[in-house]
Structure formats: C-alpha cells, structure tokens
C-alpha positions as CSV (number, residue, x, y, z in Angstrom):
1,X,132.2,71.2,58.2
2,X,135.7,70.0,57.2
3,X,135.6,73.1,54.7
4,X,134.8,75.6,57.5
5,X,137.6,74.1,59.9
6,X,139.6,74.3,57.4
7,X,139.1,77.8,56.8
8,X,138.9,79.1,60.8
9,X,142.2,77.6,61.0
10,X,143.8,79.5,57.9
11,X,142.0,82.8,59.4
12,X,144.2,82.3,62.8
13,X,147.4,81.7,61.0
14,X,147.1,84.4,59.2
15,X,145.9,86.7,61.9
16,X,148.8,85.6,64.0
17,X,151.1,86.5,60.9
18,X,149.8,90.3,60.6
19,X,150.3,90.0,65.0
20,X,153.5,89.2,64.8
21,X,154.7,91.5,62.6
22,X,153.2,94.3,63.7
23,X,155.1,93.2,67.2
24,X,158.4,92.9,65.0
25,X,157.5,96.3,63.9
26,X,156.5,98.4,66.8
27,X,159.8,96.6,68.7
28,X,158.0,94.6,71.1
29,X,159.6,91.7,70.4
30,X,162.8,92.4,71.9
31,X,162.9,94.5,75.3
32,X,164.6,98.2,74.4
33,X,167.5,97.9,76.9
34,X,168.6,94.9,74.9
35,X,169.3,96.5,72.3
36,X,171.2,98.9,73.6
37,X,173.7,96.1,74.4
38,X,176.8,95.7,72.5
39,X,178.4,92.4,71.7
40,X,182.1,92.1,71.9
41,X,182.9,92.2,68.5
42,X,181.0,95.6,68.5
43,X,183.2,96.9,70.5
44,X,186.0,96.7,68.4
45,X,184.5,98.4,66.2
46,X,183.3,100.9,68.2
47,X,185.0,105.3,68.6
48,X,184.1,107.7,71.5
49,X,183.1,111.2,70.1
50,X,183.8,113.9,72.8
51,X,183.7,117.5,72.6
52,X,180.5,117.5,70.8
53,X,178.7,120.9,70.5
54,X,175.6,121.6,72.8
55,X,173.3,121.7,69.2
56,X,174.8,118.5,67.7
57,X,172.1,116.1,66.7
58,X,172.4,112.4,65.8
59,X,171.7,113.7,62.2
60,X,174.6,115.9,62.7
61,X,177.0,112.8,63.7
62,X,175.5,110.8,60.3
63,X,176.7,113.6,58.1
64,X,180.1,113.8,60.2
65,X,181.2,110.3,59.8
66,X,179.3,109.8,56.5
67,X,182.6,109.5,54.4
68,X,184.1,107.0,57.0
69,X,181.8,104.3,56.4
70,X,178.2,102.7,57.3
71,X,177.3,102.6,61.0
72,X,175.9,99.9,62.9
73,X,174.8,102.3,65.7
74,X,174.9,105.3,67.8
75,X,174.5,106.5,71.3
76,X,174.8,110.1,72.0
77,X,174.8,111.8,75.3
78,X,174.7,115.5,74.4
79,X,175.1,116.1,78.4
80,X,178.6,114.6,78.5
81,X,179.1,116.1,74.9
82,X,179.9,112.7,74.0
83,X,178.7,109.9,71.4
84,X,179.4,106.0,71.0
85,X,179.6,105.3,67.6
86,X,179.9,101.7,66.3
87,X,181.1,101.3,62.5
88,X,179.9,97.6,60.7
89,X,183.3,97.3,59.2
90,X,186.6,98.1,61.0
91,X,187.6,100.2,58.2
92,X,185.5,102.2,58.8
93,X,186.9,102.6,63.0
94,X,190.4,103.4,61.3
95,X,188.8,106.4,58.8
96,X,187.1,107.8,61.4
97,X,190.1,107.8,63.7
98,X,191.7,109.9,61.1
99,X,189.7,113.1,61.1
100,X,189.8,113.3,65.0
101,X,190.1,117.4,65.3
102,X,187.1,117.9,62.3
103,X,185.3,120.5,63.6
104,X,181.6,119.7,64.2
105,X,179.3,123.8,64.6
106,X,182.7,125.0,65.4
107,X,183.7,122.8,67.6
108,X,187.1,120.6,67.4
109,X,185.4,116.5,67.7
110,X,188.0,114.6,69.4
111,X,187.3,110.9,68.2
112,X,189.4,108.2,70.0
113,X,188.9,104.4,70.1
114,X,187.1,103.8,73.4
115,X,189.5,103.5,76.8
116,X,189.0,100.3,78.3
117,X,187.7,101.7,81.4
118,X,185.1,103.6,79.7
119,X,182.9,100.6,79.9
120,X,182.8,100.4,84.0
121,X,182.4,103.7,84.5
122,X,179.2,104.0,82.4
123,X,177.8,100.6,84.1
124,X,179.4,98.6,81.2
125,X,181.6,95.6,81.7
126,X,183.5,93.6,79.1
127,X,181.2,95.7,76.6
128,X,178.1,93.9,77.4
129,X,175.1,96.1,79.2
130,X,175.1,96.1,82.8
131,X,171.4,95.0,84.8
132,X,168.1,97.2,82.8
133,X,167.9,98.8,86.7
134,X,171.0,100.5,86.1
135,X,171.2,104.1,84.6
136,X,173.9,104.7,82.9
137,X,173.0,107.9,81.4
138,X,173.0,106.8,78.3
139,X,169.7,106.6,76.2
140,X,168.3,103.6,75.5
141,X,168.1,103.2,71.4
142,X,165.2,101.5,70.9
143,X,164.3,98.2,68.4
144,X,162.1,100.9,65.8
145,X,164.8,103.8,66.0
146,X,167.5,100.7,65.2
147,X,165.3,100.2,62.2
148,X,164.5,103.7,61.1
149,X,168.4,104.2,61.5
150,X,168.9,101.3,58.7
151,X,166.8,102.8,56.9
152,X,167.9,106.0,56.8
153,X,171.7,104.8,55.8
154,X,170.3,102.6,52.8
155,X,168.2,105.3,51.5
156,X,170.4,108.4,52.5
157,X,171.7,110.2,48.9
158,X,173.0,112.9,50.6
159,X,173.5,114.2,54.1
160,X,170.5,115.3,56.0
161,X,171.8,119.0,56.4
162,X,174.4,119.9,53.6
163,X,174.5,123.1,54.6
164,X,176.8,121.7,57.6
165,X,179.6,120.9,55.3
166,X,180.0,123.1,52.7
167,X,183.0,124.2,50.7
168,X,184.5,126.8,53.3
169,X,183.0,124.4,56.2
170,X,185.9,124.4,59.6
171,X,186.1,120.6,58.8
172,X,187.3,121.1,54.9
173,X,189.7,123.7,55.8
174,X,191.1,121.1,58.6
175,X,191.1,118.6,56.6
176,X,193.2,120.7,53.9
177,X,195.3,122.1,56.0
178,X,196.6,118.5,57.1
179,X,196.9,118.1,53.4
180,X,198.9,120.9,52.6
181,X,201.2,120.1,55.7
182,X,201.5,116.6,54.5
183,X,202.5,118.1,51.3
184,X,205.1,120.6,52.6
185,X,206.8,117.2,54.3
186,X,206.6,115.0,51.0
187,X,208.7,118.3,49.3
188,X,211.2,118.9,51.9
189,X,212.5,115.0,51.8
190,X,212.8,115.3,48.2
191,X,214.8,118.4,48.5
192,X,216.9,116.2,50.8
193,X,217.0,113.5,48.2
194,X,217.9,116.4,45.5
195,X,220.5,117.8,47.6
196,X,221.8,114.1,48.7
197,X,221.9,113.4,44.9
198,X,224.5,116.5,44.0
199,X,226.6,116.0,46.6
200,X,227.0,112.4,45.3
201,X,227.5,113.8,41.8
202,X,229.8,115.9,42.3
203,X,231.7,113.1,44.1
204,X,231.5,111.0,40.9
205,X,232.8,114.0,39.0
206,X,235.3,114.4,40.8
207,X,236.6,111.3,40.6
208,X,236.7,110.6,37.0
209,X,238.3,113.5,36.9
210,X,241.1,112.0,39.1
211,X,241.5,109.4,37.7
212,X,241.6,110.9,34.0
213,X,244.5,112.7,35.5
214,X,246.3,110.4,37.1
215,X,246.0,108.3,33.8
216,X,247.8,110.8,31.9
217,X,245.2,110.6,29.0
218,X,246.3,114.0,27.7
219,X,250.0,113.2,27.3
220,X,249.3,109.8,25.6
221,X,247.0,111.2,23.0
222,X,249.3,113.9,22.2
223,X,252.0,111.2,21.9
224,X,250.0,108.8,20.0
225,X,249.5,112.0,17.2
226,X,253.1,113.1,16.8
227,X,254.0,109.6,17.0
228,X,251.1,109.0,13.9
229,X,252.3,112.7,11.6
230,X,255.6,111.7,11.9
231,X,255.2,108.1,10.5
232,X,253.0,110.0,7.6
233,X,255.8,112.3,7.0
234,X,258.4,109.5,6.6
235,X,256.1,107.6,4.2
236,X,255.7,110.7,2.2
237,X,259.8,111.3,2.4
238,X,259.8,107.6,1.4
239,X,257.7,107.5,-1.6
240,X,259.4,110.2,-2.8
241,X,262.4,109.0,-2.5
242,X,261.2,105.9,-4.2
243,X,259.8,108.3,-7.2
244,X,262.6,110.1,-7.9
245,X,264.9,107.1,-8.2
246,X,262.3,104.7,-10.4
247,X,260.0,107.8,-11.2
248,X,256.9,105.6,-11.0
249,X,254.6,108.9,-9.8
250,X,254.2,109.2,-13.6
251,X,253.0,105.3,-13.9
252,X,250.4,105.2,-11.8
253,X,247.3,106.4,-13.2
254,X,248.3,104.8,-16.6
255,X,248.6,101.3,-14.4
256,X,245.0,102.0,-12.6
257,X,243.2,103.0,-16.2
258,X,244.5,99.6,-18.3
259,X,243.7,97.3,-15.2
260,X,240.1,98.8,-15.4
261,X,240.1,98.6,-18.8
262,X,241.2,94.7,-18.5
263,X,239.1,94.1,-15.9
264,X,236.0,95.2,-17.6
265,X,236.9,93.3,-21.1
266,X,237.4,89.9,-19.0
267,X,234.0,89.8,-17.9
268,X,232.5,91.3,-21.2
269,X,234.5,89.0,-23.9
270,X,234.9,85.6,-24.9
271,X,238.0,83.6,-24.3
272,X,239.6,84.0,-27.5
273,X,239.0,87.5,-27.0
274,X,240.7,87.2,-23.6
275,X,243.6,86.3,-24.7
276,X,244.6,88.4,-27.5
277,X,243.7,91.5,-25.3
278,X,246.2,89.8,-22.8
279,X,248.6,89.7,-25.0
280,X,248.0,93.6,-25.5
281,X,248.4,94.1,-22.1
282,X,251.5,92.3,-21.8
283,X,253.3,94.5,-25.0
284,X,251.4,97.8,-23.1
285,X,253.4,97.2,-20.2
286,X,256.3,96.0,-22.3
287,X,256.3,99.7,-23.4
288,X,255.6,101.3,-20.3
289,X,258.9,99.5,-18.4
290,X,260.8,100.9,-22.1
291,X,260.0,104.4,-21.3
C-alpha cells in the first residue's frame, strides 16, 4: 500500500509537470494583451517605423534592422504603415536611428524615436497598456509568437529573404551615398587645412627672409672673407719677407727630416745610443746655422 501511494502521488506530479508546460507553451499562462504591454524601460528603447510599404511583412522589418542589433519585440500596423520596434540594448535604438531614409520595397522608412504623445493617442499612457477592452489598433503579439520571435533571432544565419537586400538594393545605394557625401566633407576640410597650412608657410618664409635681410648676413660674410684673404696674403708677404732676409725656406724640410729621424731613433735605441746620436744632431745643426 505505502508503495502504491507512493507511486499515485509521483504519477500526479509528474502529470502536472507535462500540464504546466504544455500551458507555458501554448501561452496560456499569461493573458495575450499582457504581453503586448511594454514596461518603461522598454520604452526607451523603443523606434516608430512609418512609411512602411503596403507588402512589408514583420520578416521584412527583421531583415531591415538586422544589422542594428537584437530585438526585444515588434508591433506592426500595416494599416497606419507603421511599426513599434523595441531593441534589447539601447545601442541598438541609436543604430537604427541612423538609417532613417533606408528604403524598405521602394519605399523611404522614416524611423524616429517615439513622440511622447504617441502613447495616448494609441490608448497608451506612460508606456504601459491601456484597459484589454480598449482597441488600439494595434495587434496583440501573443505569449507563442513572443517565443517563436526568440527563436527565430537565436537561430536566424541569415535574413529570411536575402533577395530584399542585395548589392544594388535602394537601401545600399542610400546608405553609400551618405558615405560618399560624408567623404566629400572629410576632403573639403582638409583642403581647408592644406590651404590654411600654405598661407602659414609662406608667412614663415617670408619672414626669415626679413629678417635674413634686415640682418645684413650677406654683407658680413663677404666682409668676414676679404677681411680672412687679406690676412692670408699678409702672412704670405710676411714669410717672405722673413725668407729672403734669413733664407730659412731652404731649411725647412731638412729641419722636418732629422727631427723624424731623431724621433724615431729615441724610441728604437738605448740611452748610450741616445746620446751620441744627440750629439749628432747638435753638430748637424751646428752645420746647418754655418751655411
């Protein structure tokens, strides 16, 4: 008996397991309006889409604002031509703020954060869901399409119809062309710069040429250089005026030769040797001062 107890009760927890998830599952355990209410810190997060073509489909808007980031969430209300997307990160608000004018079938998407009064006029206050009797005219996602959604964004390895953006897509060719425009600004402010930087340069120039010439550099070089040949050519008169009254001119390489030749035999001989070839040297030059 205990064993079978036991066992009846292990049946109806587990059978109210399987219930409860299949209720999880199916979205029955949360009413569908309420989750098509949006917290305030979802709102902050959150763009309006307008000018949406008549064919756009929510797989349409996935693909648009795939390269902006993961979303949280969408509402789209192809009768206004008009979606509420919310981003999970805020970076991803600001990157999809930045290709408002992409063109979506042809058609220029304006995406703009959401006005404030956009919220009262659709039966939402403070960015919470007005009463489930009101209709807003806004669909109702549901607890399962919230799931199959997440799903779709963790599994999605590529967008679910890549024909829409292709290489010569509307909303590459915008996207270039603000690129190219971008571009053409970046190079006229360095021309600026370039042009800026000459006109400083040429300033500089200018100026060093002033003061080169107010310095007199020219003169004073040209000075310094007669002043520097003359003083050669009165050491040359001197020297030989000096030769032709002790004619040493004559002298001189004998001088150089013996002091070489003494040089070398003081650091070859010994000191006996020394000084015999000293007293050489001293008769040498005894001879020299004869003649």
């Amino acid at each position: 008996d205990l064993w079978s107890g036991g066992w009846a009760k292990g049946m109806v927890v587990i059978s109210g397991t399987i219930a409860y998830l299949a209720l999880r599952r199916s979205g029955g355990g949360r009413p569908d309006s309420a989750m098509s209410r949006l917290r305030a810190e979802e709102v902050s997060r959150a763009v309006l889409l307008e000018n949406l073509a008549a064919e756009t489909t929510e797989a349409d808007l996935e693909d648009f604002l795939s390269i902006c980031g993961a979303v949280d969430g969408q509402i789209l209300n192809i009768e206004k031509k008009e979606a509420l997307v919310v981003f999970q990160d805020e970076e991803g608000r600001q990157a999809a703020l930045m290709i408002n004018g992409g063109k979506l079938h042809g058609s220029p998407v304006t995406v703009s954060p959401v006005p404030d009064d956009y919220w009262a006029e659709n039966g939402l206050e403070d960015g919470l869901a007005a009463d489930e009797s009101t209709d807003t005219g806004i669909p109702v996602i549901s607890a399962q399409e919230l799931e199959g959604m997440d799903d779709m964004r963790r599994s999605r390895t590529a967008p679910a119809n890549p024909n829409l953006f292709g290489p010569s897509s509307d909303w590459i060719e915008n996207m270039k062309q603000k690129f190219l425009e971008a571009k053409k600004n970046a190079t006229e402010v360095a021309k600026e710069m370039g042009e800026e930087a000459k006109v400083v340069s040429k300033e500089l120039n200018n100026s060093i040429r002033g003061s080169i010439a107010d310095a007199n550099i020219p003169e004073k070089f040209e000075a310094a250089k007669s002043s520097a040949s003359q003083s050669a050519t009165q050491t040359k008169e001197k020297f030989a005026e000096i030769d032709a009254q002790y004619e040493v001119s004559g002298m001189i390489p004998k001088a150089l030769a013996l002091i070489g030749a003494f040089g070398y035999f003081l650091y070859r001989s010994t000191s006996a040797t020394k000084v015999s070839f000293a007293c050489c040297m001293f008769s040498a030059f005894s001879g020299i001062g004869e003649g």
